[in-house]
C-alpha positions as CSV (number, residue, x, y, z in Angstrom):
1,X,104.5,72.2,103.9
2,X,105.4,75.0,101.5
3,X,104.9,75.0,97.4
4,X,103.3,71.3,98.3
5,X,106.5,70.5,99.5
6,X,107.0,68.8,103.2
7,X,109.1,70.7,105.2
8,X,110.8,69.8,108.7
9,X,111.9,73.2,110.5
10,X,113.6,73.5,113.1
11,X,117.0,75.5,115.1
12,X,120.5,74.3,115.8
13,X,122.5,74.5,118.4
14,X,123.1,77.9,118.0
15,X,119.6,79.0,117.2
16,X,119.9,79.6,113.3
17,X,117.1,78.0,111.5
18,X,117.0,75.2,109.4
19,X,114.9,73.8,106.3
20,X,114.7,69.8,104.9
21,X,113.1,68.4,102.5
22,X,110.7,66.2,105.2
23,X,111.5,62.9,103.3
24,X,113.9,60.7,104.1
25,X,116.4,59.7,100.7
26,X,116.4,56.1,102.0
27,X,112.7,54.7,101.8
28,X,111.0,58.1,102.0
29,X,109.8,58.3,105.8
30,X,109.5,61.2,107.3
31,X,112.3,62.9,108.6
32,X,110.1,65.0,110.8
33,X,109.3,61.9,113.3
34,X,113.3,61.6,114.1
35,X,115.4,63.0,116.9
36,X,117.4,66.0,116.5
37,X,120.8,66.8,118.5
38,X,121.0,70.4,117.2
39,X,123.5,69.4,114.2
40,X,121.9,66.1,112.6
41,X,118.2,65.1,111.9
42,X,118.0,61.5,112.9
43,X,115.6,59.4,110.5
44,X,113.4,57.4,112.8
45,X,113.2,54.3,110.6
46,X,117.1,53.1,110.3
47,X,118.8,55.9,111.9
48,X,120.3,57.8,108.5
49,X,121.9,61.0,110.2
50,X,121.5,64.5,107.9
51,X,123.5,67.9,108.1
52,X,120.5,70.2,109.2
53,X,121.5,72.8,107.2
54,X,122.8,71.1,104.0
55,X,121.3,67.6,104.3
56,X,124.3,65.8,103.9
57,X,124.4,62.1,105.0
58,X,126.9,61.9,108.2
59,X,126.3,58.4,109.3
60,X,124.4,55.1,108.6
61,X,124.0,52.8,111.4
62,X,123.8,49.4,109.2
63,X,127.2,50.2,107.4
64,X,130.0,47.6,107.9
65,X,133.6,48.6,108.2
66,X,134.4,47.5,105.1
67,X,131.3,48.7,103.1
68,X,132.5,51.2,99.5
69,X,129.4,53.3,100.2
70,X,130.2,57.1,100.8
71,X,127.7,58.4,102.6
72,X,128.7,61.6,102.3
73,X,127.6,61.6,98.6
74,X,123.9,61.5,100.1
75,X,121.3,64.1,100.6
76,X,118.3,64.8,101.7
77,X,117.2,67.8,100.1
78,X,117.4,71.2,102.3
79,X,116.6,74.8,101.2
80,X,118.6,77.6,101.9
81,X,116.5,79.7,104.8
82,X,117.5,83.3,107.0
83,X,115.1,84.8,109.6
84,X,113.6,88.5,109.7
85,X,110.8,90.5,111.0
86,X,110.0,87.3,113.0
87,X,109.9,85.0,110.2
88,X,111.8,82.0,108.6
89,X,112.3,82.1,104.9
90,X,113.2,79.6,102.8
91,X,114.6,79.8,99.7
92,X,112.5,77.2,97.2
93,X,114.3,77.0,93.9
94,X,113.2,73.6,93.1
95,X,111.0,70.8,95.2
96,X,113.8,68.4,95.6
97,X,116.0,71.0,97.1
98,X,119.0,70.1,95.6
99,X,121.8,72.6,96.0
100,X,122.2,76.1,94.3
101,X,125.1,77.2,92.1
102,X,124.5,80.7,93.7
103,X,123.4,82.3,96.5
104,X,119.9,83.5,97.3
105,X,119.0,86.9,97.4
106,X,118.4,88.3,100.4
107,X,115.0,87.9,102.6
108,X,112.2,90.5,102.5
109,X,113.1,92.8,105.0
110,X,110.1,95.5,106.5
111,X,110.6,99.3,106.3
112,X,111.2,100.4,108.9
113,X,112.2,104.5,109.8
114,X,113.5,105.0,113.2
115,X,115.3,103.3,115.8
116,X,113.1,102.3,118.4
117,X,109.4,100.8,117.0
118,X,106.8,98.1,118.0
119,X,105.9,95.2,116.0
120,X,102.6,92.9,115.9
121,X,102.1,89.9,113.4
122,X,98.6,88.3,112.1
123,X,98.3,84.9,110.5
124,X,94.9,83.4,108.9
125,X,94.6,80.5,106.7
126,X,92.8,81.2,103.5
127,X,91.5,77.7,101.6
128,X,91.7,78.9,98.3
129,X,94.7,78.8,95.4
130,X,97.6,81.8,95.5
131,X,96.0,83.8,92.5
132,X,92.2,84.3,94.1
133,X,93.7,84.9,97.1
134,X,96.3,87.9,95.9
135,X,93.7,89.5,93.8
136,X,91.7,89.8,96.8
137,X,94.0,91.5,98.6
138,X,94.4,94.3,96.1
139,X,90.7,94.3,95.2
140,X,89.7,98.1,96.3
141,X,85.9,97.7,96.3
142,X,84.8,94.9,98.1
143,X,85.4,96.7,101.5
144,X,81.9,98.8,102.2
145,X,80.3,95.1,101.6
146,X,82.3,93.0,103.5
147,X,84.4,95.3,106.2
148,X,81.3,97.1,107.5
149,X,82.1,98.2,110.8
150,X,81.4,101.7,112.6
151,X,85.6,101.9,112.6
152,X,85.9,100.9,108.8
153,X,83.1,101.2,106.3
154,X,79.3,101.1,105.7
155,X,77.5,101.4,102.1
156,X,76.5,104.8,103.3
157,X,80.5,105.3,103.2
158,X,80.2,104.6,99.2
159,X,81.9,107.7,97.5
160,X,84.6,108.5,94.3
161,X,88.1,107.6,94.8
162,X,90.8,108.3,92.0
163,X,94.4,107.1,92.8
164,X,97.3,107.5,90.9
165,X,100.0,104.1,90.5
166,X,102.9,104.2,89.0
167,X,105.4,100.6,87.8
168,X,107.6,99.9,90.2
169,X,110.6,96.9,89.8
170,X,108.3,93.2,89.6
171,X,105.2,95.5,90.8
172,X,103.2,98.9,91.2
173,X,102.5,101.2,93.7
174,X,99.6,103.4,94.7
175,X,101.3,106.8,94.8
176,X,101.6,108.4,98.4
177,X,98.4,109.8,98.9
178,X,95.9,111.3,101.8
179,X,94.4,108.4,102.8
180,X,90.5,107.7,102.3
181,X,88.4,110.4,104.3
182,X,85.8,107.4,105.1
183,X,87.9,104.9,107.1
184,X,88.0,105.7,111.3
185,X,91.2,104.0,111.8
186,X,93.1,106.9,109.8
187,X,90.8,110.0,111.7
188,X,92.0,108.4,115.1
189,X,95.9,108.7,113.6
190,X,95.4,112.3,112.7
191,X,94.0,112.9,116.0
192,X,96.6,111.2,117.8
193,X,99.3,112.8,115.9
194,X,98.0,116.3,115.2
195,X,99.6,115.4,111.4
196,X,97.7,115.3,108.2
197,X,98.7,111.4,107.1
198,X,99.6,109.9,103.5
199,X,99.9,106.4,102.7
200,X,101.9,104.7,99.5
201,X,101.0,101.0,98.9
202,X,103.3,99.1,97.0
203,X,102.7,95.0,95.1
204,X,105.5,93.1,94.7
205,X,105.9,90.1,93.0
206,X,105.0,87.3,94.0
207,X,102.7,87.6,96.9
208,X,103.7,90.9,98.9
209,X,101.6,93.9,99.7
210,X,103.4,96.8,101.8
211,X,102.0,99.9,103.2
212,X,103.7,102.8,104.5
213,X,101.5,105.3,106.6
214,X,103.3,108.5,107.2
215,X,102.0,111.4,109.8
216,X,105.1,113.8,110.7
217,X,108.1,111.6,112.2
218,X,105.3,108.9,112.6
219,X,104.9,106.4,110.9
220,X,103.6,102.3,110.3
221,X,104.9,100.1,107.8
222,X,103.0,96.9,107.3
223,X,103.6,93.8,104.9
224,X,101.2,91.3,104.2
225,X,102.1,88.3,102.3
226,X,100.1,85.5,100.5
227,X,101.9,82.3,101.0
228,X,100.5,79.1,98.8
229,X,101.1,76.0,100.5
230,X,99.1,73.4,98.6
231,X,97.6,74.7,94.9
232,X,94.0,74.8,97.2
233,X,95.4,76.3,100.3
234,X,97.3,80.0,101.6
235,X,98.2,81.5,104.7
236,X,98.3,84.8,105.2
237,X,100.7,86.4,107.3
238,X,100.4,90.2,108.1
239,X,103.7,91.8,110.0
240,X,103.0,95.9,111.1
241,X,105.9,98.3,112.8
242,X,104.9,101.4,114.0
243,X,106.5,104.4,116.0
244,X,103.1,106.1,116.9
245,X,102.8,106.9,120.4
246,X,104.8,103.5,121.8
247,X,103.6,104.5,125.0
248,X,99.9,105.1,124.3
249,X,98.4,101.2,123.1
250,X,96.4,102.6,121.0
251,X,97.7,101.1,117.6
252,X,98.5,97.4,119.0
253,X,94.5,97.9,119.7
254,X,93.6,98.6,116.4
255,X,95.7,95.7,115.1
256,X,95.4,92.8,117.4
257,X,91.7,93.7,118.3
258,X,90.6,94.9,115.3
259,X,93.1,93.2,112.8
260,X,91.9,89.7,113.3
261,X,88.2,90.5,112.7
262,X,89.3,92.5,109.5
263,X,91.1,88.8,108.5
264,X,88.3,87.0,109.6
265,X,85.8,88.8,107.2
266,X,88.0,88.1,103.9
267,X,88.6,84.5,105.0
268,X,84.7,83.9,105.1
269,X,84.6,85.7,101.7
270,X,87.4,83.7,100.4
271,X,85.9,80.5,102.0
272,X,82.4,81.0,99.8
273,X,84.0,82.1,96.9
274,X,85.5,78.7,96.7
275,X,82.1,77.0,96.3
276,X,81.2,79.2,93.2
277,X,84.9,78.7,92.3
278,X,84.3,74.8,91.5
279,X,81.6,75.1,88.8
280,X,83.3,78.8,87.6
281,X,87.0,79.2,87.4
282,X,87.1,81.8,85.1
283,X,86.3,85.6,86.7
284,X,85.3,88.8,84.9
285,X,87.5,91.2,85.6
286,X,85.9,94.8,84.9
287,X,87.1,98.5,84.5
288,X,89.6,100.4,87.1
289,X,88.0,98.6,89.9
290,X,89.7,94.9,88.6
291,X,92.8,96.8,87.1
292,X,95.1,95.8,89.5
293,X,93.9,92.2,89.2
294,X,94.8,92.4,85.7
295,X,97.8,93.6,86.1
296,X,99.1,90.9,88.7
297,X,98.3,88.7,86.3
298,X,100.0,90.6,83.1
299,X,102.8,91.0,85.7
300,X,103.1,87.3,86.2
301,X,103.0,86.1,82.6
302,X,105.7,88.8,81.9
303,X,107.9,87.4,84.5
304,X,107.5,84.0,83.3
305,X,108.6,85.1,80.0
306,X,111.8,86.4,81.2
307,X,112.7,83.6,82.4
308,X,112.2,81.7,79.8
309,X,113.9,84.4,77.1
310,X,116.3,85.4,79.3
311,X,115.7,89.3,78.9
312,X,114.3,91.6,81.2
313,X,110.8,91.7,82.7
314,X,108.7,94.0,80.2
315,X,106.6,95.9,82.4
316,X,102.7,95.9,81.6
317,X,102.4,99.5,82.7
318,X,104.1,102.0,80.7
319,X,104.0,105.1,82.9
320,X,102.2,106.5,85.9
321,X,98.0,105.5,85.6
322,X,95.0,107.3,87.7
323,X,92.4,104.6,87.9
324,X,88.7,106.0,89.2
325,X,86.4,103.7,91.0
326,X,84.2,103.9,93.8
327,X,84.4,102.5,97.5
């Protein structure tokens, strides 16, 4: 499910990937509990065969000879979907899926910047609705409270941080920067390298966060992305590349060690947020700290009214910001 939309996924004959609508156009069973012969989706209740990629009716069993119906005029709705980075994406212009007048843009791709370079991915469930969850992940002050850890944070780590952000297209970026003097994970880096590091963090509409840390000719790129499946319920899904010492494990340590007990932390936040969440949906949002919250939000309703007029997006920053909090 995707959008609270049911999905059936799956791969042809030739290994591209697929995306239906999981509903059947005949009396709305599942297409999911059919057979699949790497071209058509069977329907398990009267047979109805589908295109997997563009849902088109080939054949129904119970047709006579001599029956008018062209079943080729059916569809079960599909959505355009490509693979990248180790994930499908599907395209979801509307929930019934019908077909596009145009084609989709092209799938987030990761930065990457060389040749050869290792890759790790993350995945946590988060029960809470797309908008709590986003803002969390750009919230810059929760981490000495809830990532204490002799490799991250403690509250003794509290200090001043000022960062400069600048718009971007359907976003804004923390400007490349020296990363945060009070974080172990980016000491070990300069140790490993011998470089002195800097790190750019970009948001992008509507649910991506990418990092770029650069040390010499190494470097990691990472995307995380907040993915709403039902209005109550996300996944997260965090993809990293990195060139740093291939040979030397050190950074698939830090991500698949580390990484899930980083994840783990925000989902039990998230998770007890959502009890104070049913008797208080509305959230103060305060000085530099919540500024990025804000403008997600500003971001959204701006993009919504583009659609609607027509026009372009008008940005809600006008020009490069410093925000000052402490962390």
């Amino acid at each position: 499910m995707l959008l609270d939309v049911p999905l059936v996924l799956g791969r042809d004959a030739t290994g591209k990937p697929f995306a239906l609508r999981d509903v059947c156009p005949h009396r709305a069973f599942p297409l999911s509990f059919g057979q699949f012969d790497g071209k058509t989706v069977e329907c398990a209740y009267h047979g109805w065969q589908f295109d997997a990629h563009t849902g088109q009716c080939r054949t129904i069993p119970s047709l006579t000879d001599d029956s008018k119906l062209k079943c080729d005029r059916i569809y079960a709705g599909s959505f355009p979907c490509e693979e990248r980075d180790g994930y499908v994406w599907a395209y979801m212009t509307n929930p019934e899926g019908r077909g596009l007048n145009e084609l989709p843009p092209p799938p987030p791709e990761l930065p990457t910047f060389s040749p050869a370079y290792k890759i790790a991915h993350l995945y946590a469930d988060l029960p809470c609705g797309v908008d709590q969850a986003i803002i969390g992940l750009m919230d810059p002050a929760h981490g000495p409270f809830v990532h204490q850890a002799w490799w991250w944070r403690t509250r003794r780590s509290i200090r001043a941080k000022e960062k400069r952000f600048e718009p971007i297209p359907n976003g804004f970026r923390m400007s490349p920067h020296a990363p945060s003097a009070n974080s172990a994970p980016y000491k070990i880096l300069k140790l490993l390298t011998g470089e002195p590091a800097t790190t750019m963090i970009d948001f992008v509409l509507p649910n991506q966060r990418f990092e770029q840390i650069r040390a010499g000719r190494y470097w990691l790129s990472s995307r995380t992305t907040v993915t709403p499946i039902r209005r109550d319920f996300c996944r997260l899904d965090f993809c990293a590349a990195w060139n740093i010492l291939p040979w030397f494990p050190i950074v698939s340590f830090i991500i698949n060690v580390f990484g899930p007990r980083f994840i783990r932390q925000d989902t039990e936040v998230i998770k007890k947020q959502a009890m104070g969440l049913q008797y208080e949906d509305r959230m103060m949002l305060i000085d530099d700290a919540d500024r990025q919250a804000r403008w997600y939000f500003e971001l959204k309703a701006a993009y919504q009214d583009s659609l609607r007029s027509g026009g372009p997006l008008r940005h809600p920053m006008h020009g490069p910001v410093t925000l000052r909090w402490r962390s």
